[in-house]
N, C-alpha and C positions, 0 to 999 in steps of 0.2 A: 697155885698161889703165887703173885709177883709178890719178890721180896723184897726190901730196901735195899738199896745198891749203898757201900761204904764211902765216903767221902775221902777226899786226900788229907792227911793227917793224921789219919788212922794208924796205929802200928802194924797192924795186920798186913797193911799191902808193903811194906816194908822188910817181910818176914818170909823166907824160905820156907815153903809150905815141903808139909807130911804126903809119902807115898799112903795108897790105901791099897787094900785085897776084895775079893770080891762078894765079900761077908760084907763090906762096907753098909751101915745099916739105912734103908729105905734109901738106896743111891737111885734109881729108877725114880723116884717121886722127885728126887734132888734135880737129877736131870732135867725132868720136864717143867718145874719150876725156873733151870736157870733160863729155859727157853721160854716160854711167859715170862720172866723179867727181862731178858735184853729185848723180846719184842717189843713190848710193852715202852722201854725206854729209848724204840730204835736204834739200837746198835748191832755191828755184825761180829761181835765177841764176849765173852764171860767166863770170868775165871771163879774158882769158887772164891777166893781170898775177896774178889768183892763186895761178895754177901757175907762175908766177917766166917768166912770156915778154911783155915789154912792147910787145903790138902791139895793136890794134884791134881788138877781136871780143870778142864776149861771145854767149851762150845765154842761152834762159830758156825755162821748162818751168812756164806759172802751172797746172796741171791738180790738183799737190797745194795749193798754196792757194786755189783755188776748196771743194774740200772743207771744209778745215780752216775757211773765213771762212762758210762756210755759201750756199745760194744765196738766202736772202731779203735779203742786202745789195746795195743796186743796183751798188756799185761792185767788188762781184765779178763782175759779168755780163763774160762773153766769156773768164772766167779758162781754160776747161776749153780752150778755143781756144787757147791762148796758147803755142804753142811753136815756138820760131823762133830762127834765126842772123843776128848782126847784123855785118856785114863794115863796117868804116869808117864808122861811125855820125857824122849828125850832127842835134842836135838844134837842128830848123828854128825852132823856136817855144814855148812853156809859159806856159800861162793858165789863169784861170779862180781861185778862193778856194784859197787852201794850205790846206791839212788836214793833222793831225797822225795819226801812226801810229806805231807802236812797232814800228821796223826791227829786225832782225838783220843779221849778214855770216858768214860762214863763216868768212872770216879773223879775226873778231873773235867765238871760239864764248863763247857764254854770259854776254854781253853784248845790250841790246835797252833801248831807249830810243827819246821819240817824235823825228820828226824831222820837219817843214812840208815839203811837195813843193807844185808847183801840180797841179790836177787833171784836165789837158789839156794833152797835149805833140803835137806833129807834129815823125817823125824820117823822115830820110833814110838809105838802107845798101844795102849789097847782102846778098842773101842766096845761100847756098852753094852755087848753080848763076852766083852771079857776075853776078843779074839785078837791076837796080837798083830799088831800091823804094820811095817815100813811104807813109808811113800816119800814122796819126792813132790816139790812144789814150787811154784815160779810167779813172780810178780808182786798182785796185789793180793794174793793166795799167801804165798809165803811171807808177807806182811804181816797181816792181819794174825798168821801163826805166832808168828817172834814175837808178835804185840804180848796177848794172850798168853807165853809161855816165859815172857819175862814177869810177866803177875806171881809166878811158879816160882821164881825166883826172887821174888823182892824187887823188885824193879820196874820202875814207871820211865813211861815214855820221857818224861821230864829230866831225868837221867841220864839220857842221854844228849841234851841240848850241852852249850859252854856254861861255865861258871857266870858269863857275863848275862846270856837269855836266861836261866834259872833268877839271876840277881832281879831283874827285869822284872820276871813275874812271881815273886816272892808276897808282893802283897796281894794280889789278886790270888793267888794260891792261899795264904794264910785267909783271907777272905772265905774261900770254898769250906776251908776245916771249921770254920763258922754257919755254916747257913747262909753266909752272906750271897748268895749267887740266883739266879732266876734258873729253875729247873720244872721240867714238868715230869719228874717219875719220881718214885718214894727213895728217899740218901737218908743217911745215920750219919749225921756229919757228929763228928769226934768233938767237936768244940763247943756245940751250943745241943747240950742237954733237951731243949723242948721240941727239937724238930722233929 
């Protein structure tokens, strides 16, 4: 089932999400839902908090952004690999030079601005058989993870822009918690009740 993706404005994605165990109930159906919905919305991340459920877990599917980034970028290497569930993530470690990239979010559609991540992260999580897993990640891999694992934390990519680019796009954001925006996948925007 695709589900409605939460709009910016929402308190939810503002909101330090809950660990879960592995009684969590119909998590398996929740899964393959979040994957039918970012499909569905072409994106290569989902955190639960964007479908308005504030617990621990996010997807990510990098196979469409290895394409789009092309493969002569080194820090596309391993995107086509990239698809996996992250149960209770925690992020062990992040080094190496920040580099700037020009994020998007689903909840936040038709906005994209650069954002500094570092370019090596090591994360701890379980994945959907509940088996605990360390790895280690580089590039537009370990992006798309910090994207995704600051949803976990309350935190949008917007967040990390200046006071001055947030000022900026303050209406066009206040816009999105409206409806106000052209989208082609189903949102709950927080502001306008009929959407």
């Amino acid at each position: 089932m695709i589900l409605p993706i939460v709009a910016y404005g929402n308190p939810i994605l503002k909101k330090e999400a809950q660990e879960i165990d592995e009684n969590y109930p119909k998590l398996k159906e929740l899964i393959k839902n979040m994957f039918k919905t970012m499909y569905n919305a072409k994106g290569v991340g989902l955190a639960a908090p964007q479908i308005g459920i504030s617990i621990r877990l996010f997807i990510v599917d990098g196979s469409p952004f290895a394409e789009d980034e092309g493969a002569n970028d080194p820090k596309a290497i391993g995107m086509e690999k990239l698809k996996k569930v992250f149960i209770n993530p925690i992020i062990e470690q992040e080094e190496g030079e920040e580099w700037a990239f020009a994020e998007g979010c689903l909840s936040i559609p038709n906005v994209r601005e650069d954002v500094y991540r570092k370019e090596h992260i090591c994360i701890s999580y379980y994945n959907e058989k509940w088996e605990f897993v360390e790895e280690n990640y580089d590039g537009y891999s370990a992006r798309i993870i910090q994207h995704e694992y600051d949803h976990l934390e309350g935190i949008l990519f917007t967040d990390h822009l200046s006071v001055l680019k947030r000022k900026m796009l303050q209406k066009k954001l206040s816009n999105i918690s409206k409806g106000v925006t052209d989208v082609n996948y189903k949102m709950n925007f927080p502001n306008n009740k009929k959407r």
